[in-house]
C-alpha positions, -999 to +999 in steps of 0.1 A: -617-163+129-597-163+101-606-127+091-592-116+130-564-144+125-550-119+091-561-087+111-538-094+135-511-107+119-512-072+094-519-050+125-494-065+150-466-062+129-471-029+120-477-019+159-446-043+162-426-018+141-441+020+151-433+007+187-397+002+183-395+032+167-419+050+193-393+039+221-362+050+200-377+085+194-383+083+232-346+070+239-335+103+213-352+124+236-338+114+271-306+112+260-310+152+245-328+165+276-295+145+299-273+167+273-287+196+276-287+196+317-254+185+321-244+210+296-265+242+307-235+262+317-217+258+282-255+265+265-257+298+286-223+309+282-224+302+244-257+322+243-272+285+225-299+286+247-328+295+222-308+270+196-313+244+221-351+246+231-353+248+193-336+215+187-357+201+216-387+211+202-378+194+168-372+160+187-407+164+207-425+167+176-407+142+162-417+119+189-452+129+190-455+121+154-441+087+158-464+082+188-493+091+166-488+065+146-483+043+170-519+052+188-533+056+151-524+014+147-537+006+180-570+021+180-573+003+146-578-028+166-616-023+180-631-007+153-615-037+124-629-061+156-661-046+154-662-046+117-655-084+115-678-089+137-708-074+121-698-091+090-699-126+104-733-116+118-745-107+080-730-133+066-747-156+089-779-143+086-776-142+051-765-176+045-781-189+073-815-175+057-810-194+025-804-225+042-835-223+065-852-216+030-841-246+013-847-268+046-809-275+048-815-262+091-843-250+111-850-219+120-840-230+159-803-241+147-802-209+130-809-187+160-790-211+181-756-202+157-763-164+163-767-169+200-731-193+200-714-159+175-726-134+201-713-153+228-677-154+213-680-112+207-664-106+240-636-132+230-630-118+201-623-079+210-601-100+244-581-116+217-575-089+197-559-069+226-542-095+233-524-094+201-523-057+211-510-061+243-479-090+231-469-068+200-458-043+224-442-061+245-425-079+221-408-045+208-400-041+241-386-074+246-361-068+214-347-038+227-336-058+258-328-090+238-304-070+217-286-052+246-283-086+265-270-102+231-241-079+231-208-093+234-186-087+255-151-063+243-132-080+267-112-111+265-124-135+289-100-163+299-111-197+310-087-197+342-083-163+351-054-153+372-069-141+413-034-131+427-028-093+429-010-079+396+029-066+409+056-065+394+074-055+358+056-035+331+063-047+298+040-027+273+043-044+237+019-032+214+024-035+177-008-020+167-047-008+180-074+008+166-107+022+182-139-001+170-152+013+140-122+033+126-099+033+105-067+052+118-044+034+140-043+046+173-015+026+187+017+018+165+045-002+176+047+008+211+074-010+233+090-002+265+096-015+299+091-001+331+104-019+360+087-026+392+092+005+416+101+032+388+083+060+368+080+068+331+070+100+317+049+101+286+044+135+268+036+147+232+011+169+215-027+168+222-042+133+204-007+118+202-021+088+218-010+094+256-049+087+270-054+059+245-017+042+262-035+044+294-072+026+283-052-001+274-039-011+307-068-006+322-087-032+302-113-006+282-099-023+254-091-057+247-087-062+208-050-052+196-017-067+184+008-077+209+002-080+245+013-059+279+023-076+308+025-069+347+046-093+367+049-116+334+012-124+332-009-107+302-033-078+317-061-098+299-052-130+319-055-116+350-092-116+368-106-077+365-107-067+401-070-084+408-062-063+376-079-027+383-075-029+422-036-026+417-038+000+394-049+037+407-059+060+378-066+098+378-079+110+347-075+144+328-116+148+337-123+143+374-154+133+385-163+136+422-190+126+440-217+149+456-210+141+491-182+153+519-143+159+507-134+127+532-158+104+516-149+114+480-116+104+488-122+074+512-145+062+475-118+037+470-116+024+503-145+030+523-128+013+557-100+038+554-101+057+582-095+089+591-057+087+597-054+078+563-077+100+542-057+131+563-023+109+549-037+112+512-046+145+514-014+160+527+002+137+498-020+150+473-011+188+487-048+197+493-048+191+531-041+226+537-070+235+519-093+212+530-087+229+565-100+263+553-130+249+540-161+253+563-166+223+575-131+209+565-133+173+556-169+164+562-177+197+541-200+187+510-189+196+479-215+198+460-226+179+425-195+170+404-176+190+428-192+223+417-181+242+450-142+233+443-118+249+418-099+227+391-071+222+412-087+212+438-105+187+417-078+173+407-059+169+435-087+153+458-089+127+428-051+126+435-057+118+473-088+091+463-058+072+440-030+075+468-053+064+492-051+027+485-010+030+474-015+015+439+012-013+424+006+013+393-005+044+400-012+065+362-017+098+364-031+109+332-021+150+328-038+149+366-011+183+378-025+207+344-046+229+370-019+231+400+008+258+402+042+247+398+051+251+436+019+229+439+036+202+413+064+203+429+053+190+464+032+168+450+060+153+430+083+153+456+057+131+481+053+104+455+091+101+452+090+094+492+056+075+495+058+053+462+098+048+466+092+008+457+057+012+436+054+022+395+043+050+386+031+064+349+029+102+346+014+118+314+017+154+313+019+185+286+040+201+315+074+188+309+087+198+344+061+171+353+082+142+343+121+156+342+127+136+372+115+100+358+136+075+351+124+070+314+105+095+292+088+085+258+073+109+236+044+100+219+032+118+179+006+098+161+003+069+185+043+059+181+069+067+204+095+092+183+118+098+214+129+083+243+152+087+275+160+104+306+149+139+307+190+151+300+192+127+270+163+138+250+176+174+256+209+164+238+189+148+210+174+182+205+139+168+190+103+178+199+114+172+233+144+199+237+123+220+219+094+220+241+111+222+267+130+253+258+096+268+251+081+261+283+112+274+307+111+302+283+071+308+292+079+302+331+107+330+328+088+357+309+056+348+337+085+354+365+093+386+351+057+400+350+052+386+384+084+400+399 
């Protein structure tokens, strides 16, 4: 007993160990077969594709190595069983022979102790898979632990507030950095926007426009300063009073493999049909939808592969007008439209959201002339600021981008015309 007591407390925590890892290497490998699927098209197009069954290879030998080891330490646990076994039976016969020689025990008792150590054999190898059995499952049971132990990024108030967020938008933050990283996302950014208008923010590409956006929607929770909605902190209110005023279209759209209607109902499945058609025509894909074979119950396939990008975008449009948003943020959502499209899109959210907020980011400038205030982000800090004729005076970034940009438009009339 002792001897299978050390066995398994040498053995298990070596199984204990080449199991974690086993399930790791396993993790490594999921996650680069999901990566490589999703990412087929840029593997062909990139002509990667022999690079990639190469680097897939490497990670299933990997694994199989790992898992080699792992089987190597578990069919230890017989054999060393076994081994133990046999050596209690010499020793007893053995010892048990010198004391039936010296008349210590009789030869009866001795036979009788063999007969009690081969009835415990069976015992013996159960217990050691046991030990098998609980190692494993204790690596297991770590992986979970530690995913369960982790806290929480967001702040969690004790009393949190249930009425729907309305109201001002008072965005004060003096500083925020992504987890892990040095570099200051966020600097010193300050504004208002009051309850029925719509800001602009533009700058260059990793100026901090997206970052702006996770804020108020509660991705992140850890920064200096604090942003406000109707004079109560974002991180006071309670998450679905929070994220159900707030419609969000992001520069990646992701829709559903199901029919146009329902992608765009996703927010609201009770909306019915009246208003999906609403949304649509608000969005300016209505028009669209009507050509497509089936119209709006016509599937559009896995992450909307059947569609173009601006029809992407503006069905994820439609699926954030649908519920008419306190806030509706539309995060450089009009890239892929035409300018005639961006234009009658604009012009319906001037008429539908006339008393609702509304955030537009956009590398398009003619995107957000007509808000009421624009900032213009470099570095995470807001370097200009005004109404679209006001930053043209101030001839900055702003004046000069936007002299760029009607230049472009008038040198692509010309080659149109």
């Amino acid at each position: 007993m002792p001897l299978l007591t050390v066995m398994a407390r040498k053995l298990g925590t070596s199984l204990h160990t080449a199991f974690a890892k086993s399930q790791a290497a396993f993790s490594r490998l999921n996650d680069k077969t999901q990566e490589s699927i999703s990412g087929i098209k840029v593997i062909k197009t990139f002509g990667q594709e022999k690079e990639d069954t190469a680097d897939f290879n490497r990670l299933v030998d990997k694994t199989i190595t790992i898992n080699t080891k792992v089987n190597r330490l578990d069919a230890l646990f017989d054999p060393i069983t076994s081994l133990i076994m046999g050596l209690t039976y010499v020793i007893a016969l053995v010892y048990g022979g010198v004391l039936v020689e010296n008349k210590s025990i009789t030869i009866g008792q001795l036979i009788s102790f063999i007969a009690y150590v081969s009835a415990l054999v069976w015992p013996m190898f159960a217990i050691g898979r046991l030990f098998n059995i609980l190692e494993r499952g204790n690596a297991s049971y770590d992986r979970v632990n530690e995913l369960l132990q982790t806290k929480s990024a967001r702040y969690l108030p004790d009393t949190p507030v249930e009425t729907a967020a309305h109201g001002n938008l008072s965005y004060q933050v003096r500083s925020f950095s992504y987890p892990e990283a040095d570099v200051e996302a966020l600097h010193d950014i300050d504004f208002t926007l009051p309850e029925g208008q719509t800001l602009g923010v533009v700058g260059r590409v990793g100026a901090g426009k997206t970052t702006l956006f996770k804020l108020l929607l509660r991705e992140f929770d850890q920064y200096k300063g604090h942003i406000t909605l109707g004079g109560v902190d974002i991180r006071d209110y309670q998450e679905d009073a929070l994220l159900h005023a707030i419609g969000y279209v992001p520069q990646d759209n992701f829709l559903f493999s199901t029919t146009v209607a329902n992608n765009i109902r996703f927010a609201d499945f009770g909306a019915d049909q009246v208003s999906v058609e609403r949304a649509a025509v608000d969005s300016a894909v209505h028009d669209d939808i009507l050509q497509f074979p089936d119209q709006y119950e016509t599937l559009v396939g896995e992450k909307g592969v059947s569609l173009s990008g601006g029809q992407k975008q503006r069905l994820a449009i439609a699926r954030a007008l649908l519920t008419k948003p306190e806030l509706l943020i539309l995060d450089d959502a009009l890239s892929a439209v035409d300018a005639k499209t961006e234009t009658a899109i604009l012009d319906a959210l001037k008429t539908t959201r006339e008393n609702k907020t509304t955030i537009i980011a956009a590398h398009r400038l003619s995107s957000v002339m007509h808000a009421n205030e624009i900032v213009v982000l470099e570095n995470g800090r807001i370097i200009e600021r005004g109404t679209h004729d006001e930053l043209l005076n101030q001839n900055g970034w702003y004046a000069e981008m936007w002299a760029k940009q009607e230049l472009e438009a008038q040198l692509g009339g010309g080659a149109n015309g």
